[in-house]
C-alpha positions in Angstrom: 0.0 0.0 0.0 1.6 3.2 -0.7 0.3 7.0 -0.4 -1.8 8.0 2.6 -4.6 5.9 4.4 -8.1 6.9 3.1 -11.0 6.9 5.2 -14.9 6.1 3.8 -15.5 9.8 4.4 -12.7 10.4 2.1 -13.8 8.6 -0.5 -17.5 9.9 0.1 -16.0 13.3 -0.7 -15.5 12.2 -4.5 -18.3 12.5 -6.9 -17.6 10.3 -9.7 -20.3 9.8 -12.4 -21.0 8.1 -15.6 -21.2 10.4 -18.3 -21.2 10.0 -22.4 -18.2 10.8 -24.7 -19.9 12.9 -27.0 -17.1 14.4 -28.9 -13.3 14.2 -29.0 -10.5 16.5 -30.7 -7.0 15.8 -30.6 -4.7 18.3 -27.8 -1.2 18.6 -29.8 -0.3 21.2 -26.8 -0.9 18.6 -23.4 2.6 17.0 -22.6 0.5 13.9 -20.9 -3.2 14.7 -22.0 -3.6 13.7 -25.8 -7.1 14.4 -25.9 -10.0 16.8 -25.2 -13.2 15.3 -24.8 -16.7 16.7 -24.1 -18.9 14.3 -21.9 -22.2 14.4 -21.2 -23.4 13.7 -17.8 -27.3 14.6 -18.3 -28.9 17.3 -16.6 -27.0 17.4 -13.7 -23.7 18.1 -14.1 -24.5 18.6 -17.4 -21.4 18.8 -20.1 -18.2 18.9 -19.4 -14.7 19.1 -20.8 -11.8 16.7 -19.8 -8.0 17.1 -21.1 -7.4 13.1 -20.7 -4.2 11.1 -22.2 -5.9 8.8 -24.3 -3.2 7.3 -26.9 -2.4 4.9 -27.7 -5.5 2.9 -27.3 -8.1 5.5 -28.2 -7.3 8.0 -31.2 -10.8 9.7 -30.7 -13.8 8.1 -32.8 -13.9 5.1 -31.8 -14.6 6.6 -28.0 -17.6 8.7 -29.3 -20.7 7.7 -27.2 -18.5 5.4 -25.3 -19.6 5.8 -21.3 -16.8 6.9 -19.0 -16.2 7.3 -15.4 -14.8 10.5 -13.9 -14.6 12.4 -11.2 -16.6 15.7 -11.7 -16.2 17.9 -8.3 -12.6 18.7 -8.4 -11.1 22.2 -9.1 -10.9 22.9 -13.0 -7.5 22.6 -14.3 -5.8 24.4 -17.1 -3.4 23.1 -19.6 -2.4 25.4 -22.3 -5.3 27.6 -22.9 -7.8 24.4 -22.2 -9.7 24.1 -18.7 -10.7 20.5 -17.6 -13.1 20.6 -15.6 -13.6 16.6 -14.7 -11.0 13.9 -14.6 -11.7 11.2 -16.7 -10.9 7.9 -15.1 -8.1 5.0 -16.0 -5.5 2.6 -14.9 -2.4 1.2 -16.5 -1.6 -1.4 -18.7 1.9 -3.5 -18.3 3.3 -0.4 -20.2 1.8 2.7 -18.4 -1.1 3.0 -21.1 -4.3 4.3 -20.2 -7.2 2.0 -20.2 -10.4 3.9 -19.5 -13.2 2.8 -16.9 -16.2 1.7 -18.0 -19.3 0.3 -17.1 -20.0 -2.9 -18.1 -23.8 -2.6 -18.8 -26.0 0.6 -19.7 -26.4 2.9 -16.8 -28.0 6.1 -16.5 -26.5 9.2 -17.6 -24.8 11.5 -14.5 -25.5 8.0 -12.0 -22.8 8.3 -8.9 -20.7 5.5 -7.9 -21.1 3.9 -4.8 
């Protein structure tokens, strides 16, 4: 185990939602994000843009109304002149590409994970 022990209020504190990619542009300025994508997470939070690394695995189209989880209640960050306002959700593979989070079966647009 490495990093700090969380408690369940901690994790309480993060609002992580399924949302829908609905577009994707390549982000030739983002040293580690290779992507912007626009997901929609229904009414409420509504639509939101992440800066996400993405290559090699997903060059975009294919990811288009793909569901993704991400975290949507952290501070916007900026990268270039970009602002990501949610944090798309991955893990590794063997060689440190992402691999996004999905659910495995259709669930509702904006649901929270519990």
């Amino acid at each position: 185990m490495s990093g700090h022990i969380a408690t369940t209020e901690d994790f309480e504190k993060l609002d992580i939602r399924v949302g829908r990619v609905i577009d994707v542009q390549p982000f030739a300025e983002g040293r580690y994000s290779t992507h912007i994508l626009m997901i929609d997470f229904s009414s409420e939070p509504g639509t939101k843009t992440s800066l996400a690394k993405q290559a090699p695995y997903y060059a975009g189209p294919e990811i288009v109304v793909s569901p993704v989880l991400a975290v949507v209640n952290f501070l916007p960050g900026h990268i270039a002149n970009h602002r990501s306002k949610v944090s798309t959700l991955g893990v590794p593979d063997e060689n440190g590409n992402v691999i996004l989070l999905r659910p495995d079966r259709e669930a509702p647009l904006g649901g929270k994970l519990y």
